[in-house]
C-alpha positions as CSV (number, residue, x, y, z in Angstrom):
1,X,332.5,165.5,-49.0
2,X,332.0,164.0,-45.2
3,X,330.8,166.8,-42.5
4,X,329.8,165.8,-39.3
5,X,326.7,167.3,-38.1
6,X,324.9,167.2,-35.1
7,X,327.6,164.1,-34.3
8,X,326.9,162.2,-37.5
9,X,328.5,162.2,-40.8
10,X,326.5,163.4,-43.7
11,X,327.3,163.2,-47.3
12,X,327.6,166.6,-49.0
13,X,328.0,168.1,-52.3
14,X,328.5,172.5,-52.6
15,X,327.4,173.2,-55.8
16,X,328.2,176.8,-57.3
17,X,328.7,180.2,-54.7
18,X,331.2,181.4,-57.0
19,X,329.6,184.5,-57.3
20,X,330.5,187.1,-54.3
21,X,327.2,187.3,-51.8
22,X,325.7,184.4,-53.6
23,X,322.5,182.9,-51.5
24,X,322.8,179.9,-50.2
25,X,319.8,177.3,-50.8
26,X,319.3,174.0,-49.1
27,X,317.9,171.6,-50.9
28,X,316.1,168.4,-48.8
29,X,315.6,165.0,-50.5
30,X,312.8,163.0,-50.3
31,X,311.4,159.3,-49.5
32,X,313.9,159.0,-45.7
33,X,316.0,155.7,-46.9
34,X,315.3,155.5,-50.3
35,X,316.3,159.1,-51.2
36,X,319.9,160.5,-52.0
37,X,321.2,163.4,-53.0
38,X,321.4,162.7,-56.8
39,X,317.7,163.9,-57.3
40,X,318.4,167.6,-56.0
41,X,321.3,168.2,-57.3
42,X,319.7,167.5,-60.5
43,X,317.1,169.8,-60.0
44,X,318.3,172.7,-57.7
45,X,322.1,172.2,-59.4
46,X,320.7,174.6,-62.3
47,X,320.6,177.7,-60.1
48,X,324.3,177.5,-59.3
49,X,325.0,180.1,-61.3
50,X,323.3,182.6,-59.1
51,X,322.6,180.5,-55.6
52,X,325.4,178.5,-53.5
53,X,322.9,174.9,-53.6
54,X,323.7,173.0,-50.8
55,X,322.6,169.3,-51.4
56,X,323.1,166.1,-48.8
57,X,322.3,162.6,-47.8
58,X,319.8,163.1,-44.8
59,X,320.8,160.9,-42.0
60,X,320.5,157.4,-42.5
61,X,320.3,157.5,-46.5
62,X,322.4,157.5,-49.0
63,X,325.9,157.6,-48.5
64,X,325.5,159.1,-45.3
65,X,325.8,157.3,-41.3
66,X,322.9,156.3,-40.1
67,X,322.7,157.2,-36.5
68,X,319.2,157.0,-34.9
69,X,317.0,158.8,-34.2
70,X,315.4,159.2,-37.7
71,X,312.7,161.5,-36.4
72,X,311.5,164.9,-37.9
73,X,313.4,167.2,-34.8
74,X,316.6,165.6,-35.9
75,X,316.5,166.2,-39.9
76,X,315.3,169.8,-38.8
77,X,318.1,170.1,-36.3
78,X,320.9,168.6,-39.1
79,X,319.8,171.0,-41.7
80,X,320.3,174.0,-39.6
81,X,323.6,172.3,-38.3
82,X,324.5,172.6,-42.1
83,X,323.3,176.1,-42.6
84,X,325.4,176.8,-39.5
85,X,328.8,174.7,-41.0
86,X,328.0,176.4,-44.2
87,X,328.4,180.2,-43.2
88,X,324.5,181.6,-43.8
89,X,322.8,184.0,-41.8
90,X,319.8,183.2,-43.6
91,X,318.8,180.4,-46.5
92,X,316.4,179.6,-49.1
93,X,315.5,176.5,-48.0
94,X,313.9,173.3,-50.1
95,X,312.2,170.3,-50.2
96,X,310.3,167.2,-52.1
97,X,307.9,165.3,-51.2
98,X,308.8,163.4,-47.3
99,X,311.5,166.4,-48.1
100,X,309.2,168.9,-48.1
101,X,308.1,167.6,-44.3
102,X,311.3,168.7,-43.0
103,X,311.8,171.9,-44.8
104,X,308.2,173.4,-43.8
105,X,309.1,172.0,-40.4
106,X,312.4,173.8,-40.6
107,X,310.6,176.8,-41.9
108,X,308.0,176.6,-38.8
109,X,310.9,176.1,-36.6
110,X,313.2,178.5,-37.8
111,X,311.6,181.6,-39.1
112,X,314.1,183.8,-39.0
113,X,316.9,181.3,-40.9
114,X,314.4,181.0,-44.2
115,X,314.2,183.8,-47.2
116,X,311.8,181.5,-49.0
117,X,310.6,178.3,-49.0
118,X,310.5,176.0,-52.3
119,X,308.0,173.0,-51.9
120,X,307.2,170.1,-54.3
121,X,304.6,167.4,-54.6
122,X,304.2,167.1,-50.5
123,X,301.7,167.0,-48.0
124,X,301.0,168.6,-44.7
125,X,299.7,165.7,-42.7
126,X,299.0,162.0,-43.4
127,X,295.5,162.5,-45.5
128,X,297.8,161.7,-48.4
129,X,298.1,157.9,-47.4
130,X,294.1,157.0,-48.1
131,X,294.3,158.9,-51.2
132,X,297.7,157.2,-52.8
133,X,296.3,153.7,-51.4
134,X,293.1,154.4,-53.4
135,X,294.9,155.7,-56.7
136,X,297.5,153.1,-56.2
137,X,294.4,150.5,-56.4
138,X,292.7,152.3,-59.2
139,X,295.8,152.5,-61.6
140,X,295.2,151.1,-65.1
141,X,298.9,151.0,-65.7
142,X,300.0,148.3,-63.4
143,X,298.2,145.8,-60.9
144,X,299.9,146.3,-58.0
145,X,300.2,143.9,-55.2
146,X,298.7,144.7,-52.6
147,X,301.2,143.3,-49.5
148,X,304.2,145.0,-51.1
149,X,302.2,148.5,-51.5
150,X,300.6,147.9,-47.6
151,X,304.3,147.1,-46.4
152,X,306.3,150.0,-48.1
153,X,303.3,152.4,-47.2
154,X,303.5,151.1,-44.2
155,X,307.2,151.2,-42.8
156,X,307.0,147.1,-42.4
157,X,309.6,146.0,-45.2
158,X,311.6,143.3,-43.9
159,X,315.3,144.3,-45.5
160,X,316.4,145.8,-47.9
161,X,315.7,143.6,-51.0
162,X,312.2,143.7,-50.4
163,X,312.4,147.5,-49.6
164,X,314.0,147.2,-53.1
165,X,310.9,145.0,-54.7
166,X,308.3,147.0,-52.9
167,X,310.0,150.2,-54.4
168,X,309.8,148.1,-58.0
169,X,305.9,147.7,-57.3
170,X,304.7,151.4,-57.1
171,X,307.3,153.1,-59.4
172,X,305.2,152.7,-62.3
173,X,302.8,154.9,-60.7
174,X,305.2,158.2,-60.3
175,X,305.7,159.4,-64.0
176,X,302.8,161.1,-66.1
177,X,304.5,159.3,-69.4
178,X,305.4,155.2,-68.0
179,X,308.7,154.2,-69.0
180,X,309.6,150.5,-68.3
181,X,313.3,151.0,-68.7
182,X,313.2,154.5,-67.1
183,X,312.0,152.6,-63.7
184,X,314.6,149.3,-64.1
185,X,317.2,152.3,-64.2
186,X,315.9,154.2,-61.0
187,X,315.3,150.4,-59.2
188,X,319.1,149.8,-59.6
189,X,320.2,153.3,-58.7
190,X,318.2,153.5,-55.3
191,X,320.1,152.9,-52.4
192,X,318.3,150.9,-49.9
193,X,317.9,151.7,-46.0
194,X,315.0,150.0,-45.1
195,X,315.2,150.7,-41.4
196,X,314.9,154.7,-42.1
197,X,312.2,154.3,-44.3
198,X,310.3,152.0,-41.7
199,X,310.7,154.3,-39.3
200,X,309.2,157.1,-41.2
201,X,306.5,154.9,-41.8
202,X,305.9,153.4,-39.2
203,X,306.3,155.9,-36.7
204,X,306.7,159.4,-38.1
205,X,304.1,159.5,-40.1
206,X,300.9,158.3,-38.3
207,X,301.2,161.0,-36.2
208,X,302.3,163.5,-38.9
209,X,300.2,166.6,-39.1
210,X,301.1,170.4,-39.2
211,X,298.4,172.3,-40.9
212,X,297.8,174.1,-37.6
213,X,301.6,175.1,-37.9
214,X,301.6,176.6,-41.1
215,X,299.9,180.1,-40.6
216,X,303.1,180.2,-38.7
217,X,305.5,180.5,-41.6
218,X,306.5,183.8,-42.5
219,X,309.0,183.3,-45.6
220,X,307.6,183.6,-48.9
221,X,306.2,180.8,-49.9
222,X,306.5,178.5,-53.4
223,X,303.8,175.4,-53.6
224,X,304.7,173.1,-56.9
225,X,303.3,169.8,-57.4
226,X,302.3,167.8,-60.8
227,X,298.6,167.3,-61.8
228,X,298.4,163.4,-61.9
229,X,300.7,163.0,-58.9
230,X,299.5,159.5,-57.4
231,X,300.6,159.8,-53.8
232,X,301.0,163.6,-52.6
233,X,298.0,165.1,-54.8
234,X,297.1,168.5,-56.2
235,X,294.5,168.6,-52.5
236,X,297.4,168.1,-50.7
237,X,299.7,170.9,-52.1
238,X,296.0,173.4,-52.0
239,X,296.0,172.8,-48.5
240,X,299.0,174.1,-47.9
241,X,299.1,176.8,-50.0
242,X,296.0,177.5,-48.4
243,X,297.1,177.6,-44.8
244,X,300.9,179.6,-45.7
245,X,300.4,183.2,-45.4
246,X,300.5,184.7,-49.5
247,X,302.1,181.2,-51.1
248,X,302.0,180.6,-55.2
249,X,300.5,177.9,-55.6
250,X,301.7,176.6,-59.4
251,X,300.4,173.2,-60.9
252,X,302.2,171.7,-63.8
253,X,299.6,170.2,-66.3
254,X,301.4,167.4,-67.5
255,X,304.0,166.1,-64.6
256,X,303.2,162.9,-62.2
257,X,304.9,163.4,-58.7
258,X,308.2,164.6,-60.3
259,X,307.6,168.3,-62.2
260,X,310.9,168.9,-61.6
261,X,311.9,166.2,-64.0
262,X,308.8,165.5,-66.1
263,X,308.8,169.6,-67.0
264,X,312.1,170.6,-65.7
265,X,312.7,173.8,-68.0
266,X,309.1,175.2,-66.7
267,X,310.0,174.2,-63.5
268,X,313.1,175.5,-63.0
269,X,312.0,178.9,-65.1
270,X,309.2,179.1,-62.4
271,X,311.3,178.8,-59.5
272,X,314.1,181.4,-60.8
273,X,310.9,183.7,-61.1
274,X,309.7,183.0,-57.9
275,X,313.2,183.5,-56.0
276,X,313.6,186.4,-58.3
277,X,310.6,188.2,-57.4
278,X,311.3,187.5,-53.7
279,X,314.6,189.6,-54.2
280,X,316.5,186.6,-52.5
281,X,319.4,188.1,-50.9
């Protein structure tokens, strides 16, 4: 369905809430102009029996309108303008990797909004980008070329087919197990909005950097991320597990940057436990 939020239309999909008092959990996509909703639904869509999931096309990707600006204040301020057109007092609120920016940003910025926070393979400043340009380089599995990797790491693609052959360059590296055909599949299912991801890039992530923010959050806190993930690794989720008052941090031996696909019953078991144990409500 369209909604307009915060004066620009958003693709959304309501997943379960049948049950009466069900919690609502908003689920936050990753990679700002590459990303869609298709990968949280898929993941978070197993809890509708018990949780309303609330997944979307962040502004300018997907299916969604692209009005500027594409800055963190703004995907804070649309998810809240969703938890507001939803009807919750209060939400479980989730993200992946860039996604997981904006829902410990939400988290920092709304404190009373968030029963729990459900993170995955993400970072809490831009450390990450020397590490994944150094395991990028390193890789066995593909020789990567090195202007596509500086230009998609860097928010400089030119349009979006070469957002779309950059994107082919590195997706090799995401998957513990490489498929060939599993990438050609996710290459032609991407869609492509290259001036969102340049501008998270370019300009929103230099500067990106909230580890002295974190003590701040007060929801209980779930830190996932895979062992062999390239670009957002296992440092990078123990920091923030590490500066989140009482977070679980849980590492998943045998997942790349995608856990929730790679081991997605032990994932999903893990965060039903976690949400469980929280006594979500």
């Amino acid at each position: 369905m369209r909604v307009r939020i915060n004066d620009n239309e958003l693709n959304v999909e309501v997943l379960g809430g049948e049950r009466p008092g069900a919690p609502t959990l908003i689920a936050h996509h990753g990679a700002p102009g590459l990303g869609s909703l298709a990968e949280p639904r898929a993941t978070f869509g197993r809890l509708a029996d018990d949780y309303r999931v609330i997944v979307f096309d962040a502004r300018g990707s997907g299916a969604s309108e692209g009005r500027e600006p594409y800055t963190h204040e703004q995907w804070v301020a649309d998810v809240d303008g969703l938890r507001e057109w939803a009807g919750a007092e209060r939400i479980v609120m989730a993200g992946g990797s860039y996604g997981g920016f904006i829902a410990m940003e939400y988290a920092i910025t709304h404190p009373d909004r968030v029963s729990a926070l459900v993170l995955r393979d993400t970072t809490a400043d831009n450390s990450n980008q020397e590490l994944a340009l150094a395991n990028a380089l390193a890789s066995a599995r593909v020789a990567i070329d090195r202007a596509r990797l500086d230009r998609i790491m860097s928010g400089t693609v030119r349009d979006d087919d070469d957002l779309r052959d950059c994107w082919r360059e590195i997706l090799p590296l995401y998957d513990h197990d490489f498929d060939p055909a599993k990438v050609a599949e996710r290459v032609d299912a991407t869609p492509y909005r290259y001036r969102t991801h340049n501008h998270a890039f370019a300009v929103n992530q230099p500067n990106y950097d909230i580890k002295h923010l974190l003590p701040r959050i007060t929801a209980p806190t779930l830190v996932t991320v895979g062992r062999h993930d390239w670009i957002t690794p296992v440092s990078c989720s123990e920091t923030i597990a590490g500066l989140i008052p009482d977070a679980k941090l849980v590492v998943f031996e045998n997942s790349g940057h995608s856990p929730q696909v790679e081991e997605a019953g032990l994932f999903e078991a893990t965060v039903r436990d976690f949400l469980t144990k929280t006594a979500i409500s």
